[in-house]
C-alpha positions in Angstrom: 155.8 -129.4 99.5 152.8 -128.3 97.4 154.4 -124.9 96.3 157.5 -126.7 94.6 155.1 -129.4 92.8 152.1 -126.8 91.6 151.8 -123.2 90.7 151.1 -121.0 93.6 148.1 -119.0 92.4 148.9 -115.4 90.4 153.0 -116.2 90.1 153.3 -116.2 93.7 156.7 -117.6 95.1 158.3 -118.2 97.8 161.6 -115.8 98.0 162.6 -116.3 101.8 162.6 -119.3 103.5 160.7 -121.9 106.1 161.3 -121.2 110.2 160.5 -123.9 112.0 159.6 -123.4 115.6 160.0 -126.2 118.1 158.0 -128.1 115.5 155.6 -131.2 116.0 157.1 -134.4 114.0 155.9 -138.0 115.3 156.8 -141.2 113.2 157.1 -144.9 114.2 159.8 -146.2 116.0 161.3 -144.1 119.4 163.6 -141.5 119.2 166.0 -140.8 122.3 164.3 -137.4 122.6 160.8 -138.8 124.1 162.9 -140.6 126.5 163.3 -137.1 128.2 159.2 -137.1 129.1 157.3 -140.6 128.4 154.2 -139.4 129.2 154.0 -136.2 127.1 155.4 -138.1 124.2 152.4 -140.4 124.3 150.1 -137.6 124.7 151.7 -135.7 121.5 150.6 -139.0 119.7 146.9 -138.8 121.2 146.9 -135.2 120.2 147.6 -136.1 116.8 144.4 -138.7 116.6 142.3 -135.5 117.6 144.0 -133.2 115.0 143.9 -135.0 112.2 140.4 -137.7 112.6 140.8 -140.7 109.8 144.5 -140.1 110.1 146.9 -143.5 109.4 148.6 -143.3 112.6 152.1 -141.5 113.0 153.7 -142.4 109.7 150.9 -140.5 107.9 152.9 -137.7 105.9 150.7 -135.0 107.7 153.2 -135.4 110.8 156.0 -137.5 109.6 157.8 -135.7 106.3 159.8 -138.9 106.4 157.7 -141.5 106.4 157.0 -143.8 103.4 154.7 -142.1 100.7 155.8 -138.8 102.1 156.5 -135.9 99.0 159.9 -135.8 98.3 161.7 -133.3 100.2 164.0 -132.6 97.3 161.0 -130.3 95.8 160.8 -127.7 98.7 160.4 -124.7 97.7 162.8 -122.3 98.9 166.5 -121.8 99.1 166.2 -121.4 103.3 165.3 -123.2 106.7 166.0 -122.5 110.1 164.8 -124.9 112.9 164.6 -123.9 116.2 164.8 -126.9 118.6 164.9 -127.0 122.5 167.5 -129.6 124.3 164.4 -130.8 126.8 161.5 -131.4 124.1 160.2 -134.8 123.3 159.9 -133.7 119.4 163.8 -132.7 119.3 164.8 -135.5 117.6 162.5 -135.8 114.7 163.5 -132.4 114.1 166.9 -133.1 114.0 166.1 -135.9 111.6 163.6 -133.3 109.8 167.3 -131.4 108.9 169.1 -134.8 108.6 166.1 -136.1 105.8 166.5 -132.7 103.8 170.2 -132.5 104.0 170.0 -135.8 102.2 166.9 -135.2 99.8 169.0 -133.6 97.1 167.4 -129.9 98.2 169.6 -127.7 96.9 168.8 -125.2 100.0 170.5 -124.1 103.0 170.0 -125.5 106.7 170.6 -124.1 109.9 170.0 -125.6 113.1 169.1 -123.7 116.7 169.3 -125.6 119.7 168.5 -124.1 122.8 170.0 -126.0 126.1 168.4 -126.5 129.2 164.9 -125.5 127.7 161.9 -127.2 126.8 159.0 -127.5 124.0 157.7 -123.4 123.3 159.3 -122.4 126.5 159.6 -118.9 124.9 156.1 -118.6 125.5 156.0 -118.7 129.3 159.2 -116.5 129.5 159.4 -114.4 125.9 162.0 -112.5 128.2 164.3 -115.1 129.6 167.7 -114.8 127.7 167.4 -118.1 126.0 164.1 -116.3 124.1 165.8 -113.1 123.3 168.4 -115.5 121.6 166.3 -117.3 119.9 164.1 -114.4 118.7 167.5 -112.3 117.3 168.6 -115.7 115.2 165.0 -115.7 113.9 165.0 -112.1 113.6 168.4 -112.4 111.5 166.9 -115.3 109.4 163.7 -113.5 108.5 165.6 -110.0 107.6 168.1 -111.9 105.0 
């Protein structure tokens, strides 16, 4: 959000776009998503207290882009996203509202949305070979090549 209010240093840019892998949203109120795994949904909110010490909870713009006080979304700077979500992860939906929140921002950008089925948060890691992963890595192959 930086890069569209400020200068990048020496005329830097960004040209491309933002790739967003299974990312790590939290904000107050639940989302159907954590209903999927209680228990790591309140460990993702722990988590966070570690990460970021002296930080105001879940609404704290750090983790929640959509909370109240957050930069505006409208100022992104590039012309690109692609979010890669996975059907099973607790953080799916604040993803999906992630998209939702910029759609609606008055970015004058393009979204596009991956959802795996059947898979959980990163499972590309444990099985980089499984055909859901290859998938996924040739639409973020695609996206990154544009």
């Amino acid at each position: 959000m930086r890069a569209g209010a400020e200068s990048l240093p020496h005329g830097a840019r960004i040209s491309g776009g933002i790739l967003l892998v299974h990312p790590y949203f939290l904000g107050l109120g639940k989302v159907p998503s954590e209903d999927s795994d209680p228990v790591m949904a309140e460990n993702v909110v722990k988590m966070w207290r570690v990460v970021r010490t002296g930080t105001t909870g879940v609404d704290d713009p750090w983790i929640n882009p959509l909370a109240a006080g957050a930069p505006s979304m409208e100022g992104l700077a590039c012309g690109r996203v692609l979010m890669c979500l996975a059907e099973t992860d607790v953080c799916r939906d604040r993803g999906r509202a992630y998209c939702e929140g910029l759609r609606a921002s008055g970015w004058a950008g393009e979204v596009e949305v991956l959802e795996v089925a059947g898979q959980g948060h990163c499972f590309h890691l444990g099985n980089f070979a499984c055909d859901d992963a290859v998938r996924q890595d040739e639409v973020i192959s695609r996206f990154l090549n544009l």
